[in-house]
ROSE-534809 format. One record per residue (C-alpha): x, y, z. Coordinates in Angstrom, 3 decimals, always signed. Each point is the difference from the previous one (the first is absolute). Layout:
<atoms>
ATOM/px/py/pz
ATOM/X/Y/Z
...
</atoms>
This chain:
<atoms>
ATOM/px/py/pz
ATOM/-88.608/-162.816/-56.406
ATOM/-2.412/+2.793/-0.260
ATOM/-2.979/-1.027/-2.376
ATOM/+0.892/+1.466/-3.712
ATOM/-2.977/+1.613/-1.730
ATOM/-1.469/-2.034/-3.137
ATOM/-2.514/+1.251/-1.769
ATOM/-2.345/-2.724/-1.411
ATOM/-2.796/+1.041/-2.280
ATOM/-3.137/-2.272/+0.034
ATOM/-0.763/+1.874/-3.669
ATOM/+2.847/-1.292/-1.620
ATOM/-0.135/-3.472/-2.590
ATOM/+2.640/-1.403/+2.375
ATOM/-0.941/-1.784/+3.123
ATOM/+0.978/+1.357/+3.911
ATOM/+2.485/-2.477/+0.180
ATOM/+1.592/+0.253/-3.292
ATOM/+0.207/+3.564/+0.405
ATOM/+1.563/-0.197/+3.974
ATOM/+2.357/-3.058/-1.605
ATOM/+1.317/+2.714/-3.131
ATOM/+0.249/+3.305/+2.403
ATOM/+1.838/-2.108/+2.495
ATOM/+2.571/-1.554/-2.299
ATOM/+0.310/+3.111/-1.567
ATOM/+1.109/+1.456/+3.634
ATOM/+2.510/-2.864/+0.468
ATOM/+1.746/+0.393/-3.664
ATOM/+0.047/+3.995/+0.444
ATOM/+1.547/-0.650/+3.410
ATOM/-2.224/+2.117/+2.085
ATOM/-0.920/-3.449/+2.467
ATOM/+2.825/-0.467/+2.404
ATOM/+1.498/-3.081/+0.038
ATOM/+0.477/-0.971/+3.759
ATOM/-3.604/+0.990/+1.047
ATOM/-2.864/-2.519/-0.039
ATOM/-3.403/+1.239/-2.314
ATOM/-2.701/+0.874/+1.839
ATOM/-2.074/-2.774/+0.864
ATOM/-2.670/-1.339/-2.175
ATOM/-2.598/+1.006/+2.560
ATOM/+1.732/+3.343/+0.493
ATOM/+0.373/+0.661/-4.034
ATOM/-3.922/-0.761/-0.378
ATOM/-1.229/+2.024/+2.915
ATOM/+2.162/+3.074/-1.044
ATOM/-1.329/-0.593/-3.967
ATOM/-3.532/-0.889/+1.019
ATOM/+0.074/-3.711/-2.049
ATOM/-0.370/-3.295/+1.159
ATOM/+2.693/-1.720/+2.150
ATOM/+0.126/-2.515/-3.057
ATOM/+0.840/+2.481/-3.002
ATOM/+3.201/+1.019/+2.024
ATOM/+0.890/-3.621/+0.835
ATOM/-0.671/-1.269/-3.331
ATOM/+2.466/+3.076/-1.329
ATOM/+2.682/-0.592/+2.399
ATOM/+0.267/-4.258/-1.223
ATOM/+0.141/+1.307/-3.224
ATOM/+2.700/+2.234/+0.321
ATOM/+1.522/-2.542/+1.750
ATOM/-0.101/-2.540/-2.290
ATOM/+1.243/+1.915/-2.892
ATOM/+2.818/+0.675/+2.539
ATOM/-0.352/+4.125/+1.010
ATOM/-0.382/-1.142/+3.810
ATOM/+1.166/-2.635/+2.154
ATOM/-2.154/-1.417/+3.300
ATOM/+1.938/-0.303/+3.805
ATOM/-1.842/-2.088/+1.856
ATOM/-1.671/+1.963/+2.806
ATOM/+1.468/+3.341/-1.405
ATOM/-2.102/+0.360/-3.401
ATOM/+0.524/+1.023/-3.195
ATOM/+3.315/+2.073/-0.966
ATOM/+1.323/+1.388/-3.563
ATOM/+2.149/-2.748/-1.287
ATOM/+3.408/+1.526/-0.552
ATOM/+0.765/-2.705/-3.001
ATOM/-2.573/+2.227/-2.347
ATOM/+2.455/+2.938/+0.305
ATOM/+2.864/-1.650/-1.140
ATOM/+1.597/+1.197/-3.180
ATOM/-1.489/+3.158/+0.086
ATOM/+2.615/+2.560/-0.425
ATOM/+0.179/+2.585/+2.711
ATOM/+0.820/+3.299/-0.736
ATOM/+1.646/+2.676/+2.448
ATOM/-2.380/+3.116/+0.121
ATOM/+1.953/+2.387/-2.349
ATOM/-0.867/+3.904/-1.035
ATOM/-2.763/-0.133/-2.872
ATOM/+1.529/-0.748/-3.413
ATOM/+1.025/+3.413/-1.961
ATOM/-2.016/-0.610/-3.619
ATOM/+1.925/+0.332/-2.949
ATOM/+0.512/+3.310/-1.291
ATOM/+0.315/-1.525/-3.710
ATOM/-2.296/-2.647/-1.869
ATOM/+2.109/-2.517/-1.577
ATOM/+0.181/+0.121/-3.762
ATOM/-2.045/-2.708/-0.423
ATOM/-0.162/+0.184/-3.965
ATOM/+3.117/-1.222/+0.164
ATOM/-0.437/-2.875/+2.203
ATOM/-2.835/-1.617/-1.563
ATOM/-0.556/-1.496/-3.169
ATOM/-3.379/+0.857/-0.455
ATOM/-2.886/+2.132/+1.515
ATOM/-3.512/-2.168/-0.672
ATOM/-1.726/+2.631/+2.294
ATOM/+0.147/+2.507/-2.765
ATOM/-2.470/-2.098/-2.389
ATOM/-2.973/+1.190/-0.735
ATOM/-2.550/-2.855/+1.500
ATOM/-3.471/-0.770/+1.334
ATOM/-0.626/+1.332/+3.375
ATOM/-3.412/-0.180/+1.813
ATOM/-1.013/+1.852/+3.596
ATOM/+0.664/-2.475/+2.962
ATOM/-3.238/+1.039/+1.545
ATOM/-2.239/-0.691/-3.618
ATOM/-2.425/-1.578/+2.319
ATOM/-1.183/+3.421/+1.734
ATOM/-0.939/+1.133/-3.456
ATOM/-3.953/+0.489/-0.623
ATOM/+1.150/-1.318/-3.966
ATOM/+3.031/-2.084/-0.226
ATOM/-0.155/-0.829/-3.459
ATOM/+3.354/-1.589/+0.093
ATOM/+1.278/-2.826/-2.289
ATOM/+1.995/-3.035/+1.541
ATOM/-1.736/+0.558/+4.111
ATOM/-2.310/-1.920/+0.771
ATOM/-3.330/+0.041/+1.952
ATOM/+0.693/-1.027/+3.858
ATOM/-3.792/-1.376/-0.278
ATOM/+0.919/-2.667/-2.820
ATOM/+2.661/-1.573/+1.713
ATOM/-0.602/-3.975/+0.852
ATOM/+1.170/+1.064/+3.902
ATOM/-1.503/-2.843/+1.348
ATOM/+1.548/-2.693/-2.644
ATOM/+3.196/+1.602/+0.572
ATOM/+0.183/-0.201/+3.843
ATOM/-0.864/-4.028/-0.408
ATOM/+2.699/+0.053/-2.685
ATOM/+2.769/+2.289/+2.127
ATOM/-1.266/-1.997/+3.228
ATOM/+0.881/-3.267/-1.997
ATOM/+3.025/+1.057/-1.448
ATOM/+1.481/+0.797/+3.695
ATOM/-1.204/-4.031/+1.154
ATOM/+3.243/-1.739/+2.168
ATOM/-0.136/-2.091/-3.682
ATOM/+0.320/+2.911/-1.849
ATOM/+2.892/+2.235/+1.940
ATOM/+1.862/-2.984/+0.307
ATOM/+0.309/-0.311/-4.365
ATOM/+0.020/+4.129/-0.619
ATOM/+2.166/+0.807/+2.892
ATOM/+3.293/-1.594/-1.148
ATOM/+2.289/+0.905/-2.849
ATOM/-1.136/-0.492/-3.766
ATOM/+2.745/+1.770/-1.131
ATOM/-1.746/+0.961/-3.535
ATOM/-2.853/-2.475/-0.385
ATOM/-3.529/+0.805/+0.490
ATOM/-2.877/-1.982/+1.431
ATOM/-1.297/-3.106/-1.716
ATOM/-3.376/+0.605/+0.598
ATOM/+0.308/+3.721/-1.165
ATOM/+1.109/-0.645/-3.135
ATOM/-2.329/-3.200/-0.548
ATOM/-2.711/+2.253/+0.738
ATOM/+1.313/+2.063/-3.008
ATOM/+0.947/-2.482/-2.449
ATOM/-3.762/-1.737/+0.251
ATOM/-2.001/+3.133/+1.202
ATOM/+1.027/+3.203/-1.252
ATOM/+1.719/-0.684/-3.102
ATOM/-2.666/-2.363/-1.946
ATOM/-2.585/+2.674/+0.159
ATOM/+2.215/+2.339/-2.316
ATOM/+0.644/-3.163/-2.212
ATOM/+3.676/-0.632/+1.563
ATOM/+1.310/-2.910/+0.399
ATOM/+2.972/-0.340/+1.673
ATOM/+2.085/-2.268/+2.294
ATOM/+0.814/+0.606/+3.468
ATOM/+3.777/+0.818/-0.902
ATOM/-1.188/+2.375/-2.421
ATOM/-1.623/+2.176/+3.152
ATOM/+2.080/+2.679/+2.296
ATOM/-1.660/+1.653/+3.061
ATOM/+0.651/+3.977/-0.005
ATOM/-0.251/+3.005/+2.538
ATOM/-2.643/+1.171/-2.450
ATOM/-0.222/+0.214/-3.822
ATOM/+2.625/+2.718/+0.816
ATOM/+2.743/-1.755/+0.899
ATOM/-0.923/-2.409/-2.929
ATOM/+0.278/+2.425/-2.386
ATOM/+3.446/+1.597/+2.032
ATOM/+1.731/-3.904/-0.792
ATOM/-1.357/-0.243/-3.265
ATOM/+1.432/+3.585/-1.232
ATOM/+3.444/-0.547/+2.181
ATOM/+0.286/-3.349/-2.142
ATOM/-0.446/+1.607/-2.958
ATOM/+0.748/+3.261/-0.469
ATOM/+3.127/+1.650/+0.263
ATOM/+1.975/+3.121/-1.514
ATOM/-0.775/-0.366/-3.777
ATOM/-3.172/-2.153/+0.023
ATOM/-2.917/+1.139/-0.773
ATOM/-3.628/-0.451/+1.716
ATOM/-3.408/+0.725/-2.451
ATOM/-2.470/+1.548/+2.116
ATOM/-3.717/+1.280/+0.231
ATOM/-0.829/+3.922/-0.250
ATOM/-1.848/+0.192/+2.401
ATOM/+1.365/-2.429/+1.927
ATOM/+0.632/-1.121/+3.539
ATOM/+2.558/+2.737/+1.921
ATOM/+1.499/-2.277/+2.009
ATOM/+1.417/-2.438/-2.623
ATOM/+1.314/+2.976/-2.089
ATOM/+1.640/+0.883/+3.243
ATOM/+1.323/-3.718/+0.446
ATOM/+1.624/+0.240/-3.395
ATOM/+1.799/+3.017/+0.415
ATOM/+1.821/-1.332/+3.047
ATOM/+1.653/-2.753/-2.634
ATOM/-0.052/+2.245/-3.643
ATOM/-1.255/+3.153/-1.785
ATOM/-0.929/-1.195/-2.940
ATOM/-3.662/-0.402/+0.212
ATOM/-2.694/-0.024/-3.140
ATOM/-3.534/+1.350/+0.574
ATOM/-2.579/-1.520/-2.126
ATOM/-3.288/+1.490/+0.231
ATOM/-2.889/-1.534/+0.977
ATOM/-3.177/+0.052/-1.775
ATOM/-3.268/-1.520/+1.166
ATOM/+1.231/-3.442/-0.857
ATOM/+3.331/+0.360/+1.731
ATOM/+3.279/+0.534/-1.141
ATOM/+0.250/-1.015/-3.709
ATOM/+2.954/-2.516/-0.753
ATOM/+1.764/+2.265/-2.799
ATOM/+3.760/+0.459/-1.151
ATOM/+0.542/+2.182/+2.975
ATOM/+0.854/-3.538/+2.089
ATOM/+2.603/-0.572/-2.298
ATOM/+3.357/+0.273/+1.617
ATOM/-1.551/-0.619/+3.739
ATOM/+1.078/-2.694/+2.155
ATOM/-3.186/-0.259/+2.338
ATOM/-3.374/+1.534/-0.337
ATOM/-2.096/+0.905/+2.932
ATOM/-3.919/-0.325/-0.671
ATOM/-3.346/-0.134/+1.852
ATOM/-2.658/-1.580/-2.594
ATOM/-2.816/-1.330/+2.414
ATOM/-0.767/+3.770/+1.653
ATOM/+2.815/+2.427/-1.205
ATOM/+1.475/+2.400/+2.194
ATOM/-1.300/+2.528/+0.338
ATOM/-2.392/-0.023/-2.835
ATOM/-1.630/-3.233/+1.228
ATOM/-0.247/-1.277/-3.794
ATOM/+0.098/-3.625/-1.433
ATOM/+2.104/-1.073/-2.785
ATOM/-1.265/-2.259/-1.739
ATOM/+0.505/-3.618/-1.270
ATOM/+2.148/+1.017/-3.605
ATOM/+1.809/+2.785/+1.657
ATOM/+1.303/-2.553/+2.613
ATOM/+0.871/-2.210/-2.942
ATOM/+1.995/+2.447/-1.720
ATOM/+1.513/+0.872/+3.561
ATOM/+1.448/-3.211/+0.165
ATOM/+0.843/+0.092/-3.797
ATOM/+2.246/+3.056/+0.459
ATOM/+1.428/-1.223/+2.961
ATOM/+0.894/-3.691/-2.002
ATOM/+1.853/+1.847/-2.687
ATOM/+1.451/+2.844/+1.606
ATOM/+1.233/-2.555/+2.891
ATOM/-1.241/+2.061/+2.891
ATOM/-1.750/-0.732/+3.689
ATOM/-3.252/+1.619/+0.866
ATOM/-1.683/+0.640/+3.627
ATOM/-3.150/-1.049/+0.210
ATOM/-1.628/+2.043/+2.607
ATOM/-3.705/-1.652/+0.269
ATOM/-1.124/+2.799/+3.080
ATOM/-3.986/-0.337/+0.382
ATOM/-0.774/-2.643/-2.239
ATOM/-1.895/-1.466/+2.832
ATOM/-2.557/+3.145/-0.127
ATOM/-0.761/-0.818/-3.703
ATOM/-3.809/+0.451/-0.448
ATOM/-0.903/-2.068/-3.248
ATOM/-0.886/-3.645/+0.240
ATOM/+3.588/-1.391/-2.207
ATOM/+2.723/+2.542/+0.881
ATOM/+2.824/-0.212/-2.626
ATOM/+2.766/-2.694/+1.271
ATOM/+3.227/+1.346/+1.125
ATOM/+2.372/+0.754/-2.338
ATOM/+2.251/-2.310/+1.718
ATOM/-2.248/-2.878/-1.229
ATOM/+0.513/+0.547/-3.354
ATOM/+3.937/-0.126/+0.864
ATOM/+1.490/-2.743/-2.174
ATOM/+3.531/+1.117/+0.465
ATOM/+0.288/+0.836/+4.039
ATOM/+0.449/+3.274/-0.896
ATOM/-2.534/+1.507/+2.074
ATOM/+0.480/+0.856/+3.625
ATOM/-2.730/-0.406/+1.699
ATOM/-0.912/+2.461/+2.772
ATOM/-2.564/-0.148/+2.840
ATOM/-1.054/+0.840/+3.493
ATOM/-3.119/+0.136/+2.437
ATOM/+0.196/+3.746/+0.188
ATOM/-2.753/+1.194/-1.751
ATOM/-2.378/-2.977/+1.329
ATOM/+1.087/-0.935/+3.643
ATOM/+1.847/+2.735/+1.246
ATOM/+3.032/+2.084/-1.285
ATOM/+1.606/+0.655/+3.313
ATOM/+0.228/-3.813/-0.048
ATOM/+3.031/+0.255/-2.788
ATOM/-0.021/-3.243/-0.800
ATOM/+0.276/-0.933/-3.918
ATOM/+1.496/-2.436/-2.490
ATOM/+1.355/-0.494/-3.397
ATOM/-0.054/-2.712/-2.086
ATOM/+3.268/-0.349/-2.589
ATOM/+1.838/-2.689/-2.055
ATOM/+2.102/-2.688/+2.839
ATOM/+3.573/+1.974/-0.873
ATOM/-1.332/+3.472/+0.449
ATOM/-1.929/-1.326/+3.019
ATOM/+3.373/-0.932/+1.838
ATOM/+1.890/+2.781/-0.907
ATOM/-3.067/+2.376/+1.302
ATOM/+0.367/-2.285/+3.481
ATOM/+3.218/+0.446/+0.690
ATOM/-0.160/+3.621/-0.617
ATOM/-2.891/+0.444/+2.307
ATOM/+1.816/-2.019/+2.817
ATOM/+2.815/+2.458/-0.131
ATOM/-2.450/+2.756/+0.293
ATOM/-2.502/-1.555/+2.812
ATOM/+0.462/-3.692/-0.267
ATOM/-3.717/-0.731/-0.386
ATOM/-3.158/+2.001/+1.071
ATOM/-1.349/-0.655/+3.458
ATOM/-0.902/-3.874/+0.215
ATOM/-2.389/+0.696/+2.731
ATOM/-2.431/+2.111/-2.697
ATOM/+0.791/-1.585/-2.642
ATOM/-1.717/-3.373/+1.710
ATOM/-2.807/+2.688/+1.423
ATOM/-0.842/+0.526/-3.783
ATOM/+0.293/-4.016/-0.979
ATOM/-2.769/-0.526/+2.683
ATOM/-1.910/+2.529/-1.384
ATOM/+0.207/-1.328/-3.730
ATOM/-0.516/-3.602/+0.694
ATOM/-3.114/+0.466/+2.170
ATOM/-1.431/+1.719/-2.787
ATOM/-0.417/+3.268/+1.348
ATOM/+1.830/+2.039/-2.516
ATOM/-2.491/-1.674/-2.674
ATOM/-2.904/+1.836/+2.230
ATOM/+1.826/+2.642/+0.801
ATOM/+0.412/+0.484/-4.486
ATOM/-3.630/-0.133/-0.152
ATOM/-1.071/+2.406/+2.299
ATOM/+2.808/+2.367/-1.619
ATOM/-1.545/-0.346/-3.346
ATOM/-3.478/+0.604/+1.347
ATOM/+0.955/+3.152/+1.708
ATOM/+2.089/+1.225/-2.624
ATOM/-2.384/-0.494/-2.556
ATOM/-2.402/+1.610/+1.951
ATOM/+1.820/+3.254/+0.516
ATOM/+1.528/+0.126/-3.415
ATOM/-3.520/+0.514/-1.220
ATOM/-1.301/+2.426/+2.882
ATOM/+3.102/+2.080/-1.050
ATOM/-0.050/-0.171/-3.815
ATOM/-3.678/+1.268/+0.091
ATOM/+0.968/+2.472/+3.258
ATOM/+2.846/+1.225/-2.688
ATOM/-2.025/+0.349/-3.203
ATOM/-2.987/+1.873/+2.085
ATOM/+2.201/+2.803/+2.013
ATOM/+3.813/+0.078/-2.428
ATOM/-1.313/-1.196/-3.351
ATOM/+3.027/+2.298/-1.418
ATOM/+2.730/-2.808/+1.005
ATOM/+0.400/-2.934/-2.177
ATOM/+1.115/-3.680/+1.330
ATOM/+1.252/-2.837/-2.029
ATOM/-1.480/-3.145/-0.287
ATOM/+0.348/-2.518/+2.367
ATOM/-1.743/-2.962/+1.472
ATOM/+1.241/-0.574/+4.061
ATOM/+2.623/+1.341/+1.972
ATOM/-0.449/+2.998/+2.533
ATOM/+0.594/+3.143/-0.972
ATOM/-0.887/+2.571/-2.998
ATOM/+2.654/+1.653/-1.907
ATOM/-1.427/+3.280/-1.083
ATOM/+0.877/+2.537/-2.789
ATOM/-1.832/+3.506/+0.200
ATOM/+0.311/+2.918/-2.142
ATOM/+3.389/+1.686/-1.188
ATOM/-0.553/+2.659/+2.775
ATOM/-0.459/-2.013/+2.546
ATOM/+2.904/+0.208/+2.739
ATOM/-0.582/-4.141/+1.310
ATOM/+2.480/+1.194/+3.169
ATOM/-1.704/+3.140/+0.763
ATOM/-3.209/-2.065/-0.109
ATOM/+1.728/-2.329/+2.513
ATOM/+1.239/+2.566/+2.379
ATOM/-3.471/+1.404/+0.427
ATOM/-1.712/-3.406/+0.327
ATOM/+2.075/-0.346/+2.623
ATOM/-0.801/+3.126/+1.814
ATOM/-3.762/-1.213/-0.187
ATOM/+0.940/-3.797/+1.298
ATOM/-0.201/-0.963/-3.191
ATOM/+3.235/-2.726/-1.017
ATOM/+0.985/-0.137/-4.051
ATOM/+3.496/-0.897/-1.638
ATOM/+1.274/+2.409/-2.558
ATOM/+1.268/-2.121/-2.945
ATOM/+3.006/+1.965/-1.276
ATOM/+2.606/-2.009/+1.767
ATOM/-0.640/-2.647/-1.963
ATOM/+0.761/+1.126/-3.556
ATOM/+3.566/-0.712/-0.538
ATOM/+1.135/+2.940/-2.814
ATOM/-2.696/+2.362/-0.232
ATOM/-2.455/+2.551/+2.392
ATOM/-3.556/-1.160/+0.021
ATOM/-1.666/+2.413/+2.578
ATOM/-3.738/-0.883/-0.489
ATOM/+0.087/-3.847/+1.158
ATOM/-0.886/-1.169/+3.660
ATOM/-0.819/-3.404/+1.126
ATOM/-3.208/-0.899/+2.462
ATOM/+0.162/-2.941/+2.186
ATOM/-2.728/-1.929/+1.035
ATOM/+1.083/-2.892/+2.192
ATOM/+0.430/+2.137/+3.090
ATOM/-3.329/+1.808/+0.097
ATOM/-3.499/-1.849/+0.886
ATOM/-2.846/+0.339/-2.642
ATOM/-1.992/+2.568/+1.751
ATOM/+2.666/+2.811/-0.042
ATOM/+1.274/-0.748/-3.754
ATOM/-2.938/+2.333/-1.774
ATOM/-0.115/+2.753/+3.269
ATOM/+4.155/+0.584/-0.965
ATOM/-0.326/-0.376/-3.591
ATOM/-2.605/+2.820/+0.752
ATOM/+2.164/+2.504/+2.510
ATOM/+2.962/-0.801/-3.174
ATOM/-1.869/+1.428/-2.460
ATOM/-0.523/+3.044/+1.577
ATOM/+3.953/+0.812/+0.250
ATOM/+0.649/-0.595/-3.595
ATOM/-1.331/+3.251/-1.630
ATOM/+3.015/+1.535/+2.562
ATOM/+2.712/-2.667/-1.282
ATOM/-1.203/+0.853/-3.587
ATOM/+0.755/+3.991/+0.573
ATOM/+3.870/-0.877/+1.096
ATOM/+0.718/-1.043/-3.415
ATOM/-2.061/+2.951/-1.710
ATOM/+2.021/+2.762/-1.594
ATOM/-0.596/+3.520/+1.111
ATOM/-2.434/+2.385/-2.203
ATOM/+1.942/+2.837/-1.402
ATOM/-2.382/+3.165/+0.879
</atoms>
């Protein structure tokens, strides 16, 4: 057999071998290798691909121990016909005419999620001189070195042998130990082990939560502003949804919850506004929901960034009733590509939730989820928390001051942590104009229209500040400022002459 070409890149992450092992399986399954001719010898291979003799030997025993080639003694190395088998073969046909007519999909489907309005953000936000995104983080505070030892650990003979087989729908022991004595105490929660479910996120916590307990003619109580993507959630199960306005103590427990069955809230940081309700409105909260005999959704995003020395206990602490369900994840603090979350809910709704996630997914990858237990129990999470609220704190300030020195015309509510700014300029201001030219200039904002649920409010944006390192916060608060006298004149009304 004639030597085929490989082309191995010394620039690449991937070693020479594991890149001559992939390209040559790859070869093999696409059946361009034939099957009665011997490879080219090792010393052959290596000559013709300028490596070492070894890094083609050391890629052919692979691929023959994860069966793609068999060994004939004194006639080398030859594609092993057994990884072909299966495979269906098709007979080369004339190319496929397309269909001249879509199908009428509107009346196939029951519903069309991809028409929501939601949060999008730019793939490549990290070639932006400003990303002053909420909810990315910065690559520079990630723990990458505690999280190798944990992901190196969590892949241990030990280890593979417990996460590799079937739990059907329960999670691991350690995880949720790590929660019940780690996590959860430090926002005043006490709860028992059966009390805890592992999630693909808070998102897919929420997702059970609402498919539990909403339905055609139940109502869901919800903030305005509020968080898109559970408005979106709970118009996949009902339409009737009630926005209660936030002020800058939260949403204010009023008659408007009467009539509701669940109630969706975010009192340590709320989204988007990033205010704090505080201790009596939470009491009343749970008042309402005792007499009206509703549920509520605690969703306690970024109460780990809290700034001030006692942060306000979790609403689901003052829970006397199990009412609350408890919602978490290590998003906003370890990483949110991770999508690994929890919530925390009375025994009965706990196995009801369980069961529905194993008919969605079973359980969420075992293999992270004991990844994420090494990383809690060693304690790194703890130092990873600190450093967070260090930083944050930090930049919060550089950018308050940065915002009162170049755009003293927008006004912020109060808060005290988190990692973004929710800002409200002037009546004329057009907050997605504004956007659209920040972006021009490498400059990343979020217009905050999308998350009003019944009414227009054009002159709102939100700023970011966990992606972007202290030096650039002032420099793009700076270049900002200089695009908003052209975002104010969109919304100006012509002069009569």
């Amino acid at each position: 057999m004639s030597a085929p070409l490989f082309h191995l890149d010394a620039s690449r992450q991937e070693s020479l071998q594991c890149q001559l092992r992939e390209q040559i399986a790859r070869a093999i399954l696409e059946g361009h290798l034939p099957l009665e001719e011997a490879l080219p010898s090792s010393r052959r291979l290596a000559r013709e691909l300028g490596v070492a003799r070894n890094t083609v030997m050391l890629a052919y025993e692979q691929l023959l121990d994860d069966g793609y080639l068999v060994a004939r003694e004194r006639s080398g190395y030859f594609v092993n016909p057994g990884i072909l088998a299966g495979r269906v073969h098709n007979e080369p046909t004339a190319p496929p005419v397309p269909p001249t007519d879509e199908l009428a999909w509107d009346s196939l489907l029951t519903m069309t999620p991809s028409h929501q309005r939601t949060i999008t953000k730019p793939r490549d936000w990290l070639r932006y001189d400003y990303p002053f995104l909420y909810g990315q983080l910065d690559p520079a505070l990630f723990p990458t070195q505690h999280w190798r030892e944990c992901s190196r650990d969590s892949v241990s003979v030990p280890a593979i042998r417990y996460w590799s087989s079937d739990h059907l729908s329960e999670d691991d022991p350690l995880l949720i130990e790590q929660i019940h004595q780690r996590l959860l105490p430090r926002r005043g929660v006490w709860a028992r082990p059966e009390e805890i479910l592992i999630t693909v996120g808070a998102q897919q916590a929420l997702w059970i939560a609402a498919m539990l307990i909403l339905g055609p003619g139940r109502r869901l109580a919800m903030e305005n502003p509020g968080y898109v993507d559970m408005v979106n959630i709970a118009r996949t199960f009902t339409n009737d949804i009630t926005a209660i306005d936030v002020d800058d103590h939260g949403l204010l427990p009023d008659e408007r919850l009467q009539g509701c069955h669940l109630a969706y809230v975010t009192p340590s940081h709320q989204s988007p506004t990033g205010v704090t309700m505080p201790m009596e409105r939470r009491r009343m909260l749970l008042e309402r929901a005792s007499k009206g005999n509703f549920l509520i959704i605690e969703d306690d995003y970024e109460s780990e960034t809290n700034f001030v020395d006692n942060p306000t206990p979790a609403l689901k602490s003052l829970d006397n009733e199990g009412r609350v369900i408890y919602v978490g994840s290590l998003s906003k603090t370890l990483a949110p590509g991770l999508r690994l979350g929890y919530m925390v809910a009375p025994p009965a709704l706990i196995r009801e939730a369980r069961a529905l996630r194993r008919l969605m997914l079973r359980h969420p990858a075992t293999n992270n989820q004991r990844a994420v237990a090494l990383f809690l129990d060693r304690g790194y999470h703890d130092a990873l928390l600190r450093q967070l609220r260090q930083t944050y704190q930090r930049r919060w300030l550089i950018m308050r001051e940065a915002l009162d020195k170049h755009i003293p015309e927008l006004r912020t509510r109060s808060t005290y942590g988190g990692s973004c700014f929710w800002l409200e300029g002037p009546e004329t201001l057009d907050a997605s104009r504004l956007c659209q030219l920040a972006r021009e200039h490498s400059i990343l904002i979020e217009p905050g229209d999308l998350h009003f649920l019944n009414d227009e409010r054009h002159n709102i944006f939100r700023m970011g500040f966990s992606a972007i390192d202290d030096a650039r916060i002032e420099p793009g608060i700076e270049r900002l400022a200089t695009l908003v006298p052209q975002a104010l004149e969109a919304h100006r009304e012509p002069i009569d002459s």
